[in-house]
C-alpha atoms as an extended CHARMM CRD file, in Angstrom:
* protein
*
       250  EXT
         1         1  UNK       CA              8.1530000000       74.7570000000      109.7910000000  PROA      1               0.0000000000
         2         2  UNK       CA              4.8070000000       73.7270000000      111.1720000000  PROA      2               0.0000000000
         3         3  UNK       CA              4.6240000000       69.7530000000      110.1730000000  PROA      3               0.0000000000
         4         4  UNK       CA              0.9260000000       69.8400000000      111.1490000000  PROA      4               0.0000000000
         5         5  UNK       CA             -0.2990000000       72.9280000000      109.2890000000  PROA      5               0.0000000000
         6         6  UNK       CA              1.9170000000       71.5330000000      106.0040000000  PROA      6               0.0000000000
         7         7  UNK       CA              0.3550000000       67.6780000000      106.4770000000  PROA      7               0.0000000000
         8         8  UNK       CA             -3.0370000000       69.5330000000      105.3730000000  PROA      8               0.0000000000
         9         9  UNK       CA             -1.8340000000       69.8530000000      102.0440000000  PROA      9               0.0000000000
        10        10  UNK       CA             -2.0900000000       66.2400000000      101.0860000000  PROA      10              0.0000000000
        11        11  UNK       CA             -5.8340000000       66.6190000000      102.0250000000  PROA      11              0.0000000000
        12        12  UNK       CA             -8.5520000000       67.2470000000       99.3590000000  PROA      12              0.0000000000
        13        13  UNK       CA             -5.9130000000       68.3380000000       96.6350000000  PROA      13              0.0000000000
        14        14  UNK       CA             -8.4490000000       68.1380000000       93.8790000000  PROA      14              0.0000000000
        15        15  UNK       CA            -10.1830000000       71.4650000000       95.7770000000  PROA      15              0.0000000000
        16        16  UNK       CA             -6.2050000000       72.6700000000       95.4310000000  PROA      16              0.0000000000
        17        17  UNK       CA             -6.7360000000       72.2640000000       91.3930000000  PROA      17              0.0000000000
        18        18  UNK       CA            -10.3250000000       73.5080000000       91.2930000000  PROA      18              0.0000000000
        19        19  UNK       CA            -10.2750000000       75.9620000000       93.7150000000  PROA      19              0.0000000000
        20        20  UNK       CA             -6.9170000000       77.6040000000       93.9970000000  PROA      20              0.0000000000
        21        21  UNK       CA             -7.3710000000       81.0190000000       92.4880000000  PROA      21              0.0000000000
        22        22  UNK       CA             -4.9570000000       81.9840000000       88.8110000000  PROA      22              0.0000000000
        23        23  UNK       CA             -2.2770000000       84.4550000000       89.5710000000  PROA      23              0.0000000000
        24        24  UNK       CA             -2.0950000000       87.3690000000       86.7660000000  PROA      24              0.0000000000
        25        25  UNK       CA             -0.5150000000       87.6790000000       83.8220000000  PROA      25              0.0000000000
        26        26  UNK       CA              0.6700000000       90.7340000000       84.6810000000  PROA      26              0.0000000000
        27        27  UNK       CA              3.3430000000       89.2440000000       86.8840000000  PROA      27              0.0000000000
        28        28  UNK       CA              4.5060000000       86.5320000000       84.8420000000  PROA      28              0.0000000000
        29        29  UNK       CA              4.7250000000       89.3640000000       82.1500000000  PROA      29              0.0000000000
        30        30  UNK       CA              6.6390000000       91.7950000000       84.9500000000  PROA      30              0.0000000000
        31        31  UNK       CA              9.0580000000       88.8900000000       85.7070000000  PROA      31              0.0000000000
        32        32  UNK       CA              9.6540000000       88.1560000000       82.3090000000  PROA      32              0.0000000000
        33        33  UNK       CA             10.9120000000       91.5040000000       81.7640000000  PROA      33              0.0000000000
        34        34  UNK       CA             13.6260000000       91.3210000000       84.8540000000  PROA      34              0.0000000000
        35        35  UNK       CA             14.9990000000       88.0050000000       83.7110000000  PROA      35              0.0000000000
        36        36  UNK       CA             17.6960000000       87.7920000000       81.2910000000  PROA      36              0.0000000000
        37        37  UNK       CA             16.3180000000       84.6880000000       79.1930000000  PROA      37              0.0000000000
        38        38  UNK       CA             13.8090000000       82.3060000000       79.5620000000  PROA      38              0.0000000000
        39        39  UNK       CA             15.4090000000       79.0400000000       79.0910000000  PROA      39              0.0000000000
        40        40  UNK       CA             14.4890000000       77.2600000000       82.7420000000  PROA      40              0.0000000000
        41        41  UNK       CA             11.9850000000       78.3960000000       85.1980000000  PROA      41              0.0000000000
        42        42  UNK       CA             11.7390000000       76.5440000000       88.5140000000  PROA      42              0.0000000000
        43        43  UNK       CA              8.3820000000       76.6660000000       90.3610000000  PROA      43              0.0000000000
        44        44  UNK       CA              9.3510000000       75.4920000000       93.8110000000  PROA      44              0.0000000000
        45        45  UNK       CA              6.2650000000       73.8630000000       95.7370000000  PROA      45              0.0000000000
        46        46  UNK       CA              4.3230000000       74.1780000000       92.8810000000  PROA      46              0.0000000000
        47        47  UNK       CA              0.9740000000       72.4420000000       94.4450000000  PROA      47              0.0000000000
        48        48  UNK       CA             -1.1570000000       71.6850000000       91.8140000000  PROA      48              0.0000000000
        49        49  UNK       CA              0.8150000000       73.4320000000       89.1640000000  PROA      49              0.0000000000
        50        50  UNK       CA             -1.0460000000       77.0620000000       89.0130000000  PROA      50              0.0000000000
        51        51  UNK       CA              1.4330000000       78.9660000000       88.9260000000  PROA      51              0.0000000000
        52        52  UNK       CA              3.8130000000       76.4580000000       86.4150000000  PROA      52              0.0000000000
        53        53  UNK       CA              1.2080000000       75.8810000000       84.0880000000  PROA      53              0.0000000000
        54        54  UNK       CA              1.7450000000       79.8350000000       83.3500000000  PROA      54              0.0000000000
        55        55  UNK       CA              5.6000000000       79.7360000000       83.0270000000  PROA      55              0.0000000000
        56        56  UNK       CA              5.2390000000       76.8340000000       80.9210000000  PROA      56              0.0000000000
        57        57  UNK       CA              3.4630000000       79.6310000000       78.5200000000  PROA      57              0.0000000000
        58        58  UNK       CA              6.7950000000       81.1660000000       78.8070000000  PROA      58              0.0000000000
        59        59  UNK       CA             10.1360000000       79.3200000000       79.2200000000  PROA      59              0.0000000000
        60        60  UNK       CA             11.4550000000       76.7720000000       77.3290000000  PROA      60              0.0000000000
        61        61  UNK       CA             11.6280000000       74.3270000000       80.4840000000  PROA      61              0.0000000000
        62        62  UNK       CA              9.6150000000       74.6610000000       83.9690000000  PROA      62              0.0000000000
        63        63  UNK       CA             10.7050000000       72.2390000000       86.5670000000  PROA      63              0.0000000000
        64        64  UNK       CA              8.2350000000       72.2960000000       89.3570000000  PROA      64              0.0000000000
        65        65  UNK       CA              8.5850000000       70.4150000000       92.4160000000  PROA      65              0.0000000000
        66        66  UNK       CA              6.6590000000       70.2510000000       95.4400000000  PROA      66              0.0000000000
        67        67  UNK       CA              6.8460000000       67.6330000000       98.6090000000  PROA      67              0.0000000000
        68        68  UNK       CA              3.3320000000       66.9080000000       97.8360000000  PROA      68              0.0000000000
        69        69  UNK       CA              2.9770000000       63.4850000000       95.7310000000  PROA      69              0.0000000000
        70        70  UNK       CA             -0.9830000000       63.8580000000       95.7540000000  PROA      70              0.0000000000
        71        71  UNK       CA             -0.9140000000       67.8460000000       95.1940000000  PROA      71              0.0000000000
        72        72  UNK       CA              1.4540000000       66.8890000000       91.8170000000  PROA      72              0.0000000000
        73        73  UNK       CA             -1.2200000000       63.9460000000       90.9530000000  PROA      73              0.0000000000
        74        74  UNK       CA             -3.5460000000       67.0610000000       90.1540000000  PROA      74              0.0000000000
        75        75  UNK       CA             -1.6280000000       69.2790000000       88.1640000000  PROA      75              0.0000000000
        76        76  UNK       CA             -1.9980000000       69.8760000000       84.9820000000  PROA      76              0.0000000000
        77        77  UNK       CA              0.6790000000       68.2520000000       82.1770000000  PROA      77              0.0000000000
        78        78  UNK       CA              2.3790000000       70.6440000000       79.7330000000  PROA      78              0.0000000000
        79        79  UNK       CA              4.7640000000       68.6840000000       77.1630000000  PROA      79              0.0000000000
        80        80  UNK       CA              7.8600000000       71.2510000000       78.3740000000  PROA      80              0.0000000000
        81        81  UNK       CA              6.5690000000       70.8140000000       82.4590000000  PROA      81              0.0000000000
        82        82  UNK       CA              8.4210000000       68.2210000000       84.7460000000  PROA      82              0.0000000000
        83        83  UNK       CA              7.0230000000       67.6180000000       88.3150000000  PROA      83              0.0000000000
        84        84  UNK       CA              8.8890000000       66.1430000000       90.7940000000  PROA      84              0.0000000000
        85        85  UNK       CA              8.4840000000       65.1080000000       94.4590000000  PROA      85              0.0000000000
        86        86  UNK       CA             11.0540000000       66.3010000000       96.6620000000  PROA      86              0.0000000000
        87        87  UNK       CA             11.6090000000       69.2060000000       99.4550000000  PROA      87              0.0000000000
        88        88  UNK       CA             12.2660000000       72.5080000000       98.7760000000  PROA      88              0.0000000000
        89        89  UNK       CA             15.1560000000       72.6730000000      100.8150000000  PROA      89              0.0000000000
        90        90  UNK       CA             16.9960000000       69.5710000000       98.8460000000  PROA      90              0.0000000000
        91        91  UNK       CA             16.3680000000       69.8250000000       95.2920000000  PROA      91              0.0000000000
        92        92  UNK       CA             18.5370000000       67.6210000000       92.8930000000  PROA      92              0.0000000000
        93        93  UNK       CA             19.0910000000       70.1490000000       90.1260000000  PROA      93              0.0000000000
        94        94  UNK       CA             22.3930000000       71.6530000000       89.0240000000  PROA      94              0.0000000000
        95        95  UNK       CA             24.1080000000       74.2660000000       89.9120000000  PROA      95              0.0000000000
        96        96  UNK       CA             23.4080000000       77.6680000000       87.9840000000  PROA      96              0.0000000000
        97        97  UNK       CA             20.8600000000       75.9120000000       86.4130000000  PROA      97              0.0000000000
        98        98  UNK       CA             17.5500000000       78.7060000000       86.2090000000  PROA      98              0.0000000000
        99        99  UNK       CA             16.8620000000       81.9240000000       85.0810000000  PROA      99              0.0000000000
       100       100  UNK       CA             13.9610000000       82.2560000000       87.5090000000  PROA      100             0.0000000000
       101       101  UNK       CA             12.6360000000       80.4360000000       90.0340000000  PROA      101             0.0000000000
       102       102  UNK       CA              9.1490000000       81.0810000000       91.9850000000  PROA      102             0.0000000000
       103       103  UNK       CA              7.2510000000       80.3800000000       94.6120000000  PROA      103             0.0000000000
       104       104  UNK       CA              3.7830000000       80.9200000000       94.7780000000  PROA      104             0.0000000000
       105       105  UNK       CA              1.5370000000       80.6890000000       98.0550000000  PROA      105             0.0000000000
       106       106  UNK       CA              4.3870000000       78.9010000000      100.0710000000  PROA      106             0.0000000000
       107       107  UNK       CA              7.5400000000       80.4500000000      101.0970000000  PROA      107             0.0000000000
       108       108  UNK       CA              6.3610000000       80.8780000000      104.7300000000  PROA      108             0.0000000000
       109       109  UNK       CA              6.3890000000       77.0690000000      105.2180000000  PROA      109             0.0000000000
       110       110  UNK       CA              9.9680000000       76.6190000000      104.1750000000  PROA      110             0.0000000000
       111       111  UNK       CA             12.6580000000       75.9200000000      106.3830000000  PROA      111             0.0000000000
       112       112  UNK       CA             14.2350000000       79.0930000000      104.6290000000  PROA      112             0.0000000000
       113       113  UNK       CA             17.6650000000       78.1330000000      106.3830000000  PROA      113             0.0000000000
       114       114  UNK       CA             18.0780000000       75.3530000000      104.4560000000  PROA      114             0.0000000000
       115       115  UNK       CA             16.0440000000       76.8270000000      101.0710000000  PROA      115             0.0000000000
       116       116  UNK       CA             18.2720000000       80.2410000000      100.8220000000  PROA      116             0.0000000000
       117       117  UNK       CA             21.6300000000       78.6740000000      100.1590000000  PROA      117             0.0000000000
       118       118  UNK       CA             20.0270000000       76.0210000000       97.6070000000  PROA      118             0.0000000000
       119       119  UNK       CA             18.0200000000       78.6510000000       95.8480000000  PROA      119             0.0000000000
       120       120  UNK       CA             21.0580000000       80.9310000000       95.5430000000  PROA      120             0.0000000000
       121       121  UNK       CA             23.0060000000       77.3130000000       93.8960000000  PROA      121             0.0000000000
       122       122  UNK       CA             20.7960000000       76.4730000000       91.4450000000  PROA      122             0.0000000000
       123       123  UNK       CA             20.0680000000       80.1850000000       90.1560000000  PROA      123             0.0000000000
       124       124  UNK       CA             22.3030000000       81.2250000000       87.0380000000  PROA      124             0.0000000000
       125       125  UNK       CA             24.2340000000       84.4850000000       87.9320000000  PROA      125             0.0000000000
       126       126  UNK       CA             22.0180000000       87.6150000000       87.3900000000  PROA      126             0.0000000000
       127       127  UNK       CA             18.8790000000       84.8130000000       87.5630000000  PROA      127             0.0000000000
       128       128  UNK       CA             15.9820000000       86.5820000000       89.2590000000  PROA      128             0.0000000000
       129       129  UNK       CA             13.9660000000       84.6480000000       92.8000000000  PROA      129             0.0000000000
       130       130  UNK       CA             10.1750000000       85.8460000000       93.1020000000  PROA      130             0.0000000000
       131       131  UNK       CA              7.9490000000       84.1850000000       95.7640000000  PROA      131             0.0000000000
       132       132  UNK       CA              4.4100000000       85.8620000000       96.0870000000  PROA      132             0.0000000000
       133       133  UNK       CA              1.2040000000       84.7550000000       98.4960000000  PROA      133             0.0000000000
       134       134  UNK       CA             -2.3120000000       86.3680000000       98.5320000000  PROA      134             0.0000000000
       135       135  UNK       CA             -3.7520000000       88.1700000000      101.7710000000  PROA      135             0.0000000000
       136       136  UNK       CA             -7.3270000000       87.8860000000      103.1190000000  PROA      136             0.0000000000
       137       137  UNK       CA             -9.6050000000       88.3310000000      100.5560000000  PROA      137             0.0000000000
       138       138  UNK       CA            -12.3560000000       91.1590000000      100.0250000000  PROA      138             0.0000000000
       139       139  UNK       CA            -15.8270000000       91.4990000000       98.3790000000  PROA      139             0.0000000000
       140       140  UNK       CA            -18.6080000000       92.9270000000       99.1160000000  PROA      140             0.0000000000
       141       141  UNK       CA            -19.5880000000       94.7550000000      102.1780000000  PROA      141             0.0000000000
       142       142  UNK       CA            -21.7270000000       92.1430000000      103.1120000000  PROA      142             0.0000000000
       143       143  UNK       CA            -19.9940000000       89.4140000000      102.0120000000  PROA      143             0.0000000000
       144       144  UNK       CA            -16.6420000000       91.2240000000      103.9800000000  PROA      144             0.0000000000
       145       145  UNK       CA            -19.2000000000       91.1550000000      107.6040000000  PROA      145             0.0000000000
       146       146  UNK       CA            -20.2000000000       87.7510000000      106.9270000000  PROA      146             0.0000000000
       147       147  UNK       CA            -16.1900000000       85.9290000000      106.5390000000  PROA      147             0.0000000000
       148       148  UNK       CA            -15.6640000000       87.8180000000      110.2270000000  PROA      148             0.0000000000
       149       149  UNK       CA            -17.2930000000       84.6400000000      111.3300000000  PROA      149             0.0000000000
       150       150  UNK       CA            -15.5270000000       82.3360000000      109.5120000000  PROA      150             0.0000000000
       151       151  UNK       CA            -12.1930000000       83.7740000000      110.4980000000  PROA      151             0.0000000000
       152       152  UNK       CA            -13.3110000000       84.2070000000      114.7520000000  PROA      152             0.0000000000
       153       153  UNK       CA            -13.9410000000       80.5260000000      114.4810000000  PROA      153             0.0000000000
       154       154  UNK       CA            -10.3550000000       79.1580000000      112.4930000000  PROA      154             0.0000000000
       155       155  UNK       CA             -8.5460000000       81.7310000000      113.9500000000  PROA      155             0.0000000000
       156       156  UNK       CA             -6.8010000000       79.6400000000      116.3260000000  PROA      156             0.0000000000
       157       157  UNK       CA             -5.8400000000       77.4470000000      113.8300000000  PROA      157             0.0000000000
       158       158  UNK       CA             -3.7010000000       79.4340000000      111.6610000000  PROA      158             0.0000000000
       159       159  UNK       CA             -0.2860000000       78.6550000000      111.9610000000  PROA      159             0.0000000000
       160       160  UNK       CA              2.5320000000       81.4440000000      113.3280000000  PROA      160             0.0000000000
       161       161  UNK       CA              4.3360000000       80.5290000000      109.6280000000  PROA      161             0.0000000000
       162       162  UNK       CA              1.5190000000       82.7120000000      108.0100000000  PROA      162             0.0000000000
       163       163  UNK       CA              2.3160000000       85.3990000000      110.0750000000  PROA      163             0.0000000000
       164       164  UNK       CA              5.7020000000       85.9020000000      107.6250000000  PROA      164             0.0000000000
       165       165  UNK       CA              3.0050000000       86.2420000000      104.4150000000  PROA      165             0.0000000000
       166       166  UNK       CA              0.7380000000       88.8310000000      106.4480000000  PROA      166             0.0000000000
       167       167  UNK       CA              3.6830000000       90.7980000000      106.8210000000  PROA      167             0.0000000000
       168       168  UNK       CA              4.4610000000       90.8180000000      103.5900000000  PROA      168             0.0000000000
       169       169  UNK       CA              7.5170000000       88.5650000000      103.2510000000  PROA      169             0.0000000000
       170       170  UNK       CA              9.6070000000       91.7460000000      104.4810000000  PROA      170             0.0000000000
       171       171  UNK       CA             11.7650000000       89.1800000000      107.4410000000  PROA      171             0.0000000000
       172       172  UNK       CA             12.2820000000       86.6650000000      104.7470000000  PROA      172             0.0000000000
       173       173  UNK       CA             15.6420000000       86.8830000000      105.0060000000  PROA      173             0.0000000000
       174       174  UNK       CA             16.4400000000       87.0180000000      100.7200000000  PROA      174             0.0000000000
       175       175  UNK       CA             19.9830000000       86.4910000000      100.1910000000  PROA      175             0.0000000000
       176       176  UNK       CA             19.2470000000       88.1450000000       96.8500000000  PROA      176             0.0000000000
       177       177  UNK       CA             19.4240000000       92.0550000000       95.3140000000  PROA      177             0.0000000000
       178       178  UNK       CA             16.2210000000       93.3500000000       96.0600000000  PROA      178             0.0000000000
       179       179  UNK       CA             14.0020000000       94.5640000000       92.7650000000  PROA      179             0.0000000000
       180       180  UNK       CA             11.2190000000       96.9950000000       93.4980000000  PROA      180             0.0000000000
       181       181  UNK       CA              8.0490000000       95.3140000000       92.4220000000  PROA      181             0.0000000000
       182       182  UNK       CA              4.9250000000       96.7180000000       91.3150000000  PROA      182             0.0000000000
       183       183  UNK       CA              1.5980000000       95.9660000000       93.3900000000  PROA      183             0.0000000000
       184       184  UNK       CA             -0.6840000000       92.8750000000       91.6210000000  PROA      184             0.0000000000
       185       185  UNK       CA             -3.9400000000       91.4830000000       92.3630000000  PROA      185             0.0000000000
       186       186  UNK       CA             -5.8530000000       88.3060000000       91.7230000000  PROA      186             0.0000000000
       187       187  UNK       CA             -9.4270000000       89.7730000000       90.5540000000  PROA      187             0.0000000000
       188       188  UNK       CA            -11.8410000000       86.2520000000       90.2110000000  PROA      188             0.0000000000
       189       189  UNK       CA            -15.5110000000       86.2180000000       89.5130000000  PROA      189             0.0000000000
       190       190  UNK       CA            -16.7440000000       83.5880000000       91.5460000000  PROA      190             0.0000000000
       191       191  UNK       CA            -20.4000000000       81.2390000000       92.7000000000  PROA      191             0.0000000000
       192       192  UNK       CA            -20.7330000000       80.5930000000       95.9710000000  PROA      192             0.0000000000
       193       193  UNK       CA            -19.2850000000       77.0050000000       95.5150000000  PROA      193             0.0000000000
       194       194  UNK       CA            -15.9190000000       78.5380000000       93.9660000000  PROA      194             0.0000000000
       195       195  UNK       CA            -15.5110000000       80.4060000000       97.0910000000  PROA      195             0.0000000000
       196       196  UNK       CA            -16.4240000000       77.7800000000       99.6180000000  PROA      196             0.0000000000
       197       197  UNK       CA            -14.0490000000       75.3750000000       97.7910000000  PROA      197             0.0000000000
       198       198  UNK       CA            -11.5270000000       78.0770000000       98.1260000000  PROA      198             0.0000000000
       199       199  UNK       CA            -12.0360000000       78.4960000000      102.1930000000  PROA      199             0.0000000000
       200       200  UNK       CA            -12.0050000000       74.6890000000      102.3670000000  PROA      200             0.0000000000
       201       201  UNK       CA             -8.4770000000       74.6970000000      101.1090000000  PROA      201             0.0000000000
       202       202  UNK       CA             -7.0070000000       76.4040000000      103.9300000000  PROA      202             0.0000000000
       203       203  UNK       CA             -4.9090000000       74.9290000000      106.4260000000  PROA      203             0.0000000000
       204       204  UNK       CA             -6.6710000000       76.6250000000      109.4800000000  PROA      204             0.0000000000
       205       205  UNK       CA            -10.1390000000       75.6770000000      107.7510000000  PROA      205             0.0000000000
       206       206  UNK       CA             -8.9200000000       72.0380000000      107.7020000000  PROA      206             0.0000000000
       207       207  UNK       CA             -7.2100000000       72.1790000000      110.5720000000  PROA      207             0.0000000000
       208       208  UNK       CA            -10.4120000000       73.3430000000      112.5950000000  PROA      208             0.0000000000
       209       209  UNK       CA            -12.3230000000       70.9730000000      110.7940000000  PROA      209             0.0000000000
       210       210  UNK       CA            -10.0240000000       67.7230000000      111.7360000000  PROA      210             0.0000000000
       211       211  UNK       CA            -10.3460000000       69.4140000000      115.5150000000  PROA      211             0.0000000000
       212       212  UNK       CA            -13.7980000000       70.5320000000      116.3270000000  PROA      212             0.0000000000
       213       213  UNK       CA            -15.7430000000       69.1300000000      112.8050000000  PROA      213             0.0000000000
       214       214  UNK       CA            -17.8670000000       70.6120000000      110.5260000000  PROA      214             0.0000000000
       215       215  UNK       CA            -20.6750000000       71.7940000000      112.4630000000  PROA      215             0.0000000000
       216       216  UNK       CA            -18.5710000000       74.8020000000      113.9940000000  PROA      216             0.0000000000
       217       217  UNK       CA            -18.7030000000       76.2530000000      111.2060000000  PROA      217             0.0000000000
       218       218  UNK       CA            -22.6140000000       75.6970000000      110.3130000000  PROA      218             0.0000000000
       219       219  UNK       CA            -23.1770000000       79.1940000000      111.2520000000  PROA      219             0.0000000000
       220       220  UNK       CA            -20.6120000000       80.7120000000      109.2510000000  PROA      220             0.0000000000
       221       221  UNK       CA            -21.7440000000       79.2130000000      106.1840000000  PROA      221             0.0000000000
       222       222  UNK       CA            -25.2640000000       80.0580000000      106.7760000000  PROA      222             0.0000000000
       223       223  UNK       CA            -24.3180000000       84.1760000000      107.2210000000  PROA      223             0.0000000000
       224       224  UNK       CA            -22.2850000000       83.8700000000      104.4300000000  PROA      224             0.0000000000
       225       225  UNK       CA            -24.7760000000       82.5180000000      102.1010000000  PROA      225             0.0000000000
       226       226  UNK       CA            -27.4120000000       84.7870000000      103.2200000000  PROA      226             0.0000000000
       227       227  UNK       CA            -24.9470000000       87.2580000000      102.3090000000  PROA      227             0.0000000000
       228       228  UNK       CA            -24.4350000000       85.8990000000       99.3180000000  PROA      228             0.0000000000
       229       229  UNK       CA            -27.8510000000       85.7480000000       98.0250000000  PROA      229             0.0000000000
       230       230  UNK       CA            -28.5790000000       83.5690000000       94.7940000000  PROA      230             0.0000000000
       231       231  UNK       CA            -25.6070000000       80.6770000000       95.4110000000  PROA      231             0.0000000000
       232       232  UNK       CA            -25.1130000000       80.8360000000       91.1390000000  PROA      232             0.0000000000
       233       233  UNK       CA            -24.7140000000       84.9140000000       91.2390000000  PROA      233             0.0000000000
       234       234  UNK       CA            -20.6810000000       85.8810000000       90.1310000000  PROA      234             0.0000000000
       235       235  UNK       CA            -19.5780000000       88.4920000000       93.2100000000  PROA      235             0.0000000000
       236       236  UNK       CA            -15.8410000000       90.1200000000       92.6170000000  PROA      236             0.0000000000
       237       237  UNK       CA            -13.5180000000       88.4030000000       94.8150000000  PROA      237             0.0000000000
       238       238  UNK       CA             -9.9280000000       90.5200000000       94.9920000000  PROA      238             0.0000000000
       239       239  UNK       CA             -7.3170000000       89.4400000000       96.6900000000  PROA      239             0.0000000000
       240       240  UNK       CA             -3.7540000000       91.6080000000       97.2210000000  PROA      240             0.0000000000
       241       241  UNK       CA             -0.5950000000       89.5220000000       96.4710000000  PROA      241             0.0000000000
       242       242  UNK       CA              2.6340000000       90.3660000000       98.5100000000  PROA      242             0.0000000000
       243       243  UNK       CA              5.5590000000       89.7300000000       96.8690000000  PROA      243             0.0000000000
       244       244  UNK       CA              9.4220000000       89.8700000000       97.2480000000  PROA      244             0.0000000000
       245       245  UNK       CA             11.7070000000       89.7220000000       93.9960000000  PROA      245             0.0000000000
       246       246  UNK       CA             15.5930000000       89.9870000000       93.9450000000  PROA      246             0.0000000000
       247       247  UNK       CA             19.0780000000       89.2130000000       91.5740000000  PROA      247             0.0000000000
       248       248  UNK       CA             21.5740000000       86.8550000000       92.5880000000  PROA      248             0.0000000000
       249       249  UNK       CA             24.7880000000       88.7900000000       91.6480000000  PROA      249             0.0000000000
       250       250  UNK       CA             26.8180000000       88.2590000000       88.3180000000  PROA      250             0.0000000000
């Protein structure tokens, strides 16, 4: 785990709740089809609740922890939702106790050592494990040219743990029956403000940031903007999730 990159999280988590792109409904609708019931969902370092709000929709019960007290502060409240602070790798919950669990945006930064055998506890026989994360994103042409500069300049600052998302999750060592999983995409229409928010969530922008400040990055900003054009104009922003899905055995 990289304790530095993962301390960036308790920084500006209300950008996590307004920024944070919505995963589709087409996965939660996938998974849902895979599971065998839908009495208990765990979202495992949930962050501001994205992607637990949406099995909320779903299951009878969501548990949705994350080590992140401020990241939790954010989240939204459903009346069948529980947040709780605590690791991924020690959660208090019972044996055989979900039908799915998830994690969105945040395998990479387990100590997946430690998270594998609790993960395979607390999942029900024939229970289904899904953990997704989102690649670089893509727009425009223009808009494409312009983020080069904004990614030579944090660069340095991404951590080797996102190295395991890049690749797809394929070394993640699941303990679980793989299930072949269709390809998803988050598709947003975003401002330029939704989109700067978004890049100001990332641990390398922060990261950078906290090292260098925010001049470094002056120039950046100002390509992409011209790029941009009009700040209020909606561009496409589409951004390719990886994810890994398997069975724990009956």
């Amino acid at each position: 785990m990289d304790s530095k990159a993962i301390a960036t999280f308790e920084l500006y988590s209300d950008r996590y709740a307004r920024f944070r792109p919505v995963y589709p409904d087409g996965l939660y609708q996938w998974l849902l089809t895979q599971t065998r019931g839908a009495q208990k969902a765990w979202d495992c370092a949930t962050g501001t609740g994205q992607a637990a709000v949406q099995l909320a929709r779903h299951f009878d019960r969501v548990e949705a922890s994350d080590i992140n007290a401020s990241q939790l502060m954010m989240a939204e409240l459903r009346a069948n939702l529980h947040y709780l602070t605590c690791p991924a790798e020690h959660p208090p919950y019972l044996d055989n106790s979900f039908d799915l669990i998830t994690v969105a945006q945040a395998l990479h930064w387990f100590d997946r050592e430690e998270f594998w055998p609790q993960a395979a506890r607390v999942l029900r026989p024939g229970g289904v494990f899904a953990a997704w994360g989102y690649d670089w994103f893509y727009a425009t042409a223009e808009i494409n040219d312009a983020m080069r500069f904004y990614s030579a300049v944090i660069e340095p600052f991404w951590s080797s743990s996102t190295q395991l998302l890049w690749d797809g999750y394929r070394d993640c060592g699941m303990p679980f029956a793989p299930i072949a999983a269709p390809s998803f995409e988050i598709v947003m229409d975003w401002n330029l403000e939704q989109l700067l928010g978004f890049i100001q969530t990332w641990s390398a922008h922060k990261m950078c940031v906290q090292s260098l400040g925010q001049h470094v990055l002056d120039d950046a900003r100002k390509r992409l903007a011209k790029a941009w054009g009009e700040p209020t104009i909606l561009h496409r922003i589409t951004l390719p999730l990886h994810l890994v899905v398997g069975r724990k055995p009956d």
